[in-house]
C-alpha positions in Angstrom: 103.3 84.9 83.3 101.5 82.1 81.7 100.1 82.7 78.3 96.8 83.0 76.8 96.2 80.8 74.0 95.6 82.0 70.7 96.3 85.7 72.0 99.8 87.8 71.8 98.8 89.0 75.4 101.2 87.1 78.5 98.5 86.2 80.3 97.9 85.4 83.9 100.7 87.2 86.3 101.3 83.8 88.8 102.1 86.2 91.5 98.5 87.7 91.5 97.1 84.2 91.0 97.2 83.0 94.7 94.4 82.7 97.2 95.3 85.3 99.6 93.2 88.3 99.1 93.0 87.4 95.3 91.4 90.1 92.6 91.3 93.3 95.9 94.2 95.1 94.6 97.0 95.5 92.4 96.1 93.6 89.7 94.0 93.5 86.8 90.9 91.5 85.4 91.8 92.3 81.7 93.2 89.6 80.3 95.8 91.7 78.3 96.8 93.8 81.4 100.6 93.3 82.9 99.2 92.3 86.0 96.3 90.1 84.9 95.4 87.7 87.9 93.3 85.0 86.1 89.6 84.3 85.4 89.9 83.0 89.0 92.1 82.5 92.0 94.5 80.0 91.5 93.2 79.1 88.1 97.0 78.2 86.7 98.3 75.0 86.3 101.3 76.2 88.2 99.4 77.8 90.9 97.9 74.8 91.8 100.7 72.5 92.0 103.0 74.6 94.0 100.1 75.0 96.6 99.2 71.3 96.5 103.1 70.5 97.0 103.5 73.0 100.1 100.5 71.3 101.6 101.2 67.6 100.7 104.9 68.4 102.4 104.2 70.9 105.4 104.5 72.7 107.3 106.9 75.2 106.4 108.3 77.5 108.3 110.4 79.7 105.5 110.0 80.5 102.2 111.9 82.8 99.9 110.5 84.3 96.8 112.8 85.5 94.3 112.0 88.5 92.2 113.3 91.3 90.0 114.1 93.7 90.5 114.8 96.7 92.9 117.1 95.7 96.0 114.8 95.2 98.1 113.5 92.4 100.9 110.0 92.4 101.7 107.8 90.5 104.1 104.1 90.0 104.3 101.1 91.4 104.2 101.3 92.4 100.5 97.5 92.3 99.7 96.4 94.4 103.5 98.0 96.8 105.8 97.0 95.9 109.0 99.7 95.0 111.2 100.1 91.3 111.2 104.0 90.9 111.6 104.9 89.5 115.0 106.1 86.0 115.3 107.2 84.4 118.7 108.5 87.7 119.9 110.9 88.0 116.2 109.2 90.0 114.1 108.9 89.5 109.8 110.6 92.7 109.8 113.5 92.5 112.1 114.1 89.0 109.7 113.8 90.8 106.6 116.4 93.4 107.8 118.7 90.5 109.2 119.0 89.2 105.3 118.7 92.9 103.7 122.2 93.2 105.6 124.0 90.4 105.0 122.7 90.7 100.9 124.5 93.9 101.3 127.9 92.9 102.2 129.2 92.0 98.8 128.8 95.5 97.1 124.8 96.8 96.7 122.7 97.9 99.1 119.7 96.0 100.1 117.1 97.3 102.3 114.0 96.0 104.1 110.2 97.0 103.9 106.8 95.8 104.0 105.8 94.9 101.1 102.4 96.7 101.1 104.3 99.8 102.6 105.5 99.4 98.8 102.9 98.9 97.0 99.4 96.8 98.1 99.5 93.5 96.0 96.6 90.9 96.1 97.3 87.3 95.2 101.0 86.7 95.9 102.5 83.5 97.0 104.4 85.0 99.9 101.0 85.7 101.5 99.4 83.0 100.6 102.3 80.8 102.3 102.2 83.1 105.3 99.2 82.3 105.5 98.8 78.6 104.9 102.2 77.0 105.3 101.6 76.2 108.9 98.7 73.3 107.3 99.3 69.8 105.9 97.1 67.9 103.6 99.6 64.7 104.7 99.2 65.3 108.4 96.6 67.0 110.8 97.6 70.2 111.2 98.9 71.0 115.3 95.9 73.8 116.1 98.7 75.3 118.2 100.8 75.3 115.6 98.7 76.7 113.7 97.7 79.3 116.1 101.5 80.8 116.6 101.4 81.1 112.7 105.2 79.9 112.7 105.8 81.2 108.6 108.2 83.2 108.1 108.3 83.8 104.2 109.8 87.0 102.5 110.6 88.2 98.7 113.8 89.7 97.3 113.9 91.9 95.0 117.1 91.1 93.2 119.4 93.9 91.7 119.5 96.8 90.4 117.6 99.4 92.0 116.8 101.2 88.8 116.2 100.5 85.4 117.7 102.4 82.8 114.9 105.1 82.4 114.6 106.2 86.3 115.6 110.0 86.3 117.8 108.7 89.6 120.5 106.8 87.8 122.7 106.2 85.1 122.4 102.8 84.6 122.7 101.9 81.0 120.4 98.6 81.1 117.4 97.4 82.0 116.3 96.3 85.5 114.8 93.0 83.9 117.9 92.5 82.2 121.1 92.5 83.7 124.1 92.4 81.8 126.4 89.3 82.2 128.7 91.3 84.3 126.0 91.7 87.1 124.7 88.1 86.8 127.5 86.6 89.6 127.4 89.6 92.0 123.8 89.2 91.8 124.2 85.5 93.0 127.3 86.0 95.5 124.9 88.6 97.4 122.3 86.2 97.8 125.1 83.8 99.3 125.0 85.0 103.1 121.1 86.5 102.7 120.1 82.5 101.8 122.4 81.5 104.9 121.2 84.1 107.1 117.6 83.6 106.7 117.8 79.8 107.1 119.1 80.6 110.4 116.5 82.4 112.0 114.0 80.5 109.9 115.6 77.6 112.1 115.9 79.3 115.3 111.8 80.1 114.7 111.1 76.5 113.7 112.8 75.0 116.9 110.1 77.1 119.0 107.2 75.3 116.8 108.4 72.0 117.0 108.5 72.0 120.8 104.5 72.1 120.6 
């Protein structure tokens, strides 16, 4: 989050901050509130360079968000639940379950969803790069290109699934904060998920770049 000034409140939650569908759900207008998504969209500093850097560099055609925690990989729409996930004939989700697998081989399981099958989330930056990582502020944008919407982005949830107080566990520490024991597994697992997803981000990119 970044912090308010002069407050003991976090501030603005980044991933609410985006302009996707910014201040429609998920997220709070008090300033104090967990999920707090800013006096206005992309009002943070780091907001607004990330975007600008996409843009100034695209397009992109993957992008992985990291996150804690809960095993999960999700893809877009977070902030909607229409049915927006086809790509080329490869859909977001049969991607998010390629990587949810090959996360899983080292000793947790990691499973695949929608995100707003989860939980509806306005502002996020996997949205917004799904839905503006195809454009280029350096270049003019291809309008087929931009048409086939070639983005494939997705967040993972790291591990663990629960946190100390779920009823379904018994965990001993919280989900936020892992104990030094779980810090390499946690990165081993994201070894082949990294690996897998650049290859069909690759595989999807090859089909855009023949335009």
């Amino acid at each position: 989050a970044s912090p308010l000034n002069n407050t003991e409140c976090a501030g603005v939650d980044l991933n609410r901050n985006f302009d996707v569908g910014w201040g429609t759900g998920n997220s709070v207008s008090d300033p104090c509130g967990e999920l707090y998504q800013g006096p206005h969209v992309a009002s943070e500093l780091e907001v607004q360079a990330i975007t600008a850097y996409i843009q100034s560099i695209g397009p992109i055609y993957g992008a992985i968000d990291f996150h804690s925690y809960y095993q999960e990989v999700m893809y877009p729409p977070a902030w909607t639940t229409d049915d927006s996930d086809s790509i080329h004939g490869m859909t977001l989700e049969y991607v998010a379950q390629w990587v949810a697998a090959a996360a899983s081989q080292v000793g947790v399981t990691y499973t695949a969803q929608r995100m707003s099958s989860v939980y509806t989330a306005s502002g996020t930056f996997t949205d917004w790069i799904f839905e503006n990582g195809h454009k280029s502020t350096g270049e003019e944008a291809h309008p087929e290109r931009q048409k086939l919407h070639c983005v494939i982005p997705i967040t993972i949830e790291l591990r663990p699934k629960y946190n100390k107080d779920s009823k379904d566990t018994k965990d001993t520490y919280s989900g936020f904060m892992l104990p030094k024991s779980e810090i390499l597994p946690a990165c081993q697992e994201m070894v082949p998920a990294v690996v897998k997803f650049s290859q069909l981000v690759l595989e999807e990119g090859a089909k855009c770049n023949k335009l």
